[in-house]
C-alpha positions in Angstrom: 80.4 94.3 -56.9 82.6 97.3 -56.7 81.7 100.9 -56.2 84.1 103.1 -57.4 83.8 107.4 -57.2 84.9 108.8 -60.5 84.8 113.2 -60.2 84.1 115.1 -62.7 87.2 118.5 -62.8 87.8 121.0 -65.1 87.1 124.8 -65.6 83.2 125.9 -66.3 81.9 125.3 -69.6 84.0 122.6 -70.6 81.0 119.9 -70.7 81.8 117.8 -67.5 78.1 117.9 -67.2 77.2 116.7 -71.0 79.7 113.8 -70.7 78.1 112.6 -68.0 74.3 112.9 -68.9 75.8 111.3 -72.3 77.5 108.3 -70.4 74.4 107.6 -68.1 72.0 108.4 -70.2 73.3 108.9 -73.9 71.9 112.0 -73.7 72.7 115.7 -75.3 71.2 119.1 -74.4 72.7 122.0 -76.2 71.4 124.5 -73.2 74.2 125.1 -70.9 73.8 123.3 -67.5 75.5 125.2 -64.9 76.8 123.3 -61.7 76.7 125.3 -58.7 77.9 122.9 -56.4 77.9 118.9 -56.8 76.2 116.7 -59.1 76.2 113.0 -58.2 75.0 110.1 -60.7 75.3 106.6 -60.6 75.9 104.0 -63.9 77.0 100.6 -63.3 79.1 98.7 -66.0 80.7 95.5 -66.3 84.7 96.0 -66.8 87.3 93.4 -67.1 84.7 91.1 -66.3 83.7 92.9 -62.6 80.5 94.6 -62.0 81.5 98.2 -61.0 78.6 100.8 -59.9 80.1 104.1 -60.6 79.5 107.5 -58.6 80.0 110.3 -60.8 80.9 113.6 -58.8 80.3 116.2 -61.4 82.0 119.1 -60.0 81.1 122.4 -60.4 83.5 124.0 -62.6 86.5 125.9 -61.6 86.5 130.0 -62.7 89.0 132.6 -61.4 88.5 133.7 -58.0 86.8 130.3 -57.3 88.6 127.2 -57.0 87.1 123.9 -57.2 87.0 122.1 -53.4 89.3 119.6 -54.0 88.7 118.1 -50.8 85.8 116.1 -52.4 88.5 113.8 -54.3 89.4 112.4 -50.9 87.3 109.6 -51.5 87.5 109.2 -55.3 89.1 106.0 -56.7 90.2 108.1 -59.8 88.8 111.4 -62.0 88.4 112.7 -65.3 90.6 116.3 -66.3 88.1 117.8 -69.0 89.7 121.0 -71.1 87.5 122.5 -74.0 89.3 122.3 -77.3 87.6 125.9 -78.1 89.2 127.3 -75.2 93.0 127.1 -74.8 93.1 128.5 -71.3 91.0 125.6 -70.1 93.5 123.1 -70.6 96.0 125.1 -68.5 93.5 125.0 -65.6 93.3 121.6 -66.0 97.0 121.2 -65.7 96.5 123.4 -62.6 94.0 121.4 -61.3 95.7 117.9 -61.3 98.9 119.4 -60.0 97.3 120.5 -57.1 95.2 117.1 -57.3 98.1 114.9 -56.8 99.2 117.3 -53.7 95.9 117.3 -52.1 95.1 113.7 -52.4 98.5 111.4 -54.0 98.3 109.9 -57.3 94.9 108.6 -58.3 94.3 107.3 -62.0 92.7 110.0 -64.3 92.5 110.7 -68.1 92.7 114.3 -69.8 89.5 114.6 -71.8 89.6 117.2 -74.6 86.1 117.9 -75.3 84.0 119.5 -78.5 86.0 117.0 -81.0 82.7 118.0 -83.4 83.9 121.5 -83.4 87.2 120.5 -84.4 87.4 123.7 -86.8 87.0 125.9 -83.8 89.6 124.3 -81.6 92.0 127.1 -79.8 94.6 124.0 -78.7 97.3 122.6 -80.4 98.0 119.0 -81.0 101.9 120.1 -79.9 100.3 121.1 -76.5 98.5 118.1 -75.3 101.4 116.2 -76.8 103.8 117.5 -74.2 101.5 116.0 -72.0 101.4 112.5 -73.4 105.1 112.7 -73.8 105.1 113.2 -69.6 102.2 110.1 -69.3 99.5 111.3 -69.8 96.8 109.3 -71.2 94.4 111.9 -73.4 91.1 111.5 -75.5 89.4 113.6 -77.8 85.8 113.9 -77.2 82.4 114.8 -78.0 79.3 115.3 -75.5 77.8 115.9 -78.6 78.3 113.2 -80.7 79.3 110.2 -77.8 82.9 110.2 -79.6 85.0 108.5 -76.8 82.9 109.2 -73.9 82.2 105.5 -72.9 85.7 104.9 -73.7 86.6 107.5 -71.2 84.9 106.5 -68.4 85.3 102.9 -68.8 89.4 103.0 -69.9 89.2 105.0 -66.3 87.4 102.0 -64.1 89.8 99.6 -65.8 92.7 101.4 -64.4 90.9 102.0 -61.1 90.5 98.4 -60.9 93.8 97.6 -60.8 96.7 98.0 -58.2 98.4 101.1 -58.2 102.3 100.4 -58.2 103.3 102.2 -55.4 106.8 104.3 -56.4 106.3 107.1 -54.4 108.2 107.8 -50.9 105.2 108.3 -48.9 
């Protein structure tokens, strides 16, 4: 069996914690569960036929003045960018925060995860803005803590890629 640490990065508010407690548990709480530090959970799956336990670092979330420790991805086999479609500055963080991702720690697989799908009405983000980001490789889901929409899909498209060797193209 595999272990493989998946963190959770994004600004606050943005429902890392939700999808979590909604992939471990397929649970939803609509009280706001604030993360002050680290939040570690365990799930294990079966992917591509391989037993995999996951340990989900749900990190607490980043704010201005107070960015997250990305020290903690040291260890991570991959992570999951989340942006809040109601909030367009959250998906700039989260450009922020895998720029300075790939410096800290290289190139590890991760998804961008645009959570609240189910209040699609309300969304501040434009399809032509996470579209510049698929057009550069990106690989980006619509979601809903809410509702499940994509969250297993998330977490499990993530392990698969984990799971498999990294083509090394970089001059390290």
């Amino acid at each position: 069996m595999y272990k493989k640490k998946i963190c959770m990065l994004g600004s606050y508010g943005v429902g890392k914690t939700s999808l979590v407690a909604r992939f471990v548990s397929s649970k939803f709480s609509e009280s706001y569960q604030s993360n002050v530090g680290v939040k570690v959970d365990e799930k294990l799956v079966t992917v591509d036929g391989e037993e995999v336990k996951l340990i989900l670092w749900d990190l607490a979330g980043e704010e201005e003045g107070a960015p997250i420790r990305l020290n903690q991805l040291r260890d991570a086999a991959g992570y999951l960018l989340v942006a809040d479609g109601t909030r367009g500055q959250s998906l700039e963080t989260a450009r922020s925060i895998q720029e300075r991702a790939e410096n800290t720690v290289g190139r590890r697989p991760f998804l961008l995860l645009v959570n609240k799908a189910d209040l699609r009405e309300s969304w501040e983000i434009q399809e032509s803005a996470w579209q510049e980001l698929a057009d550069a490789g990106w690989t980006i889901l619509k979601t809903s803590a809410k509702s499940g929409a994509h969250v297993e899909e998330a977490f499990l498209t993530l392990t698969s890629r984990m799971l498999k060797p990294q083509a090394e193209d970089d001059d390290d």
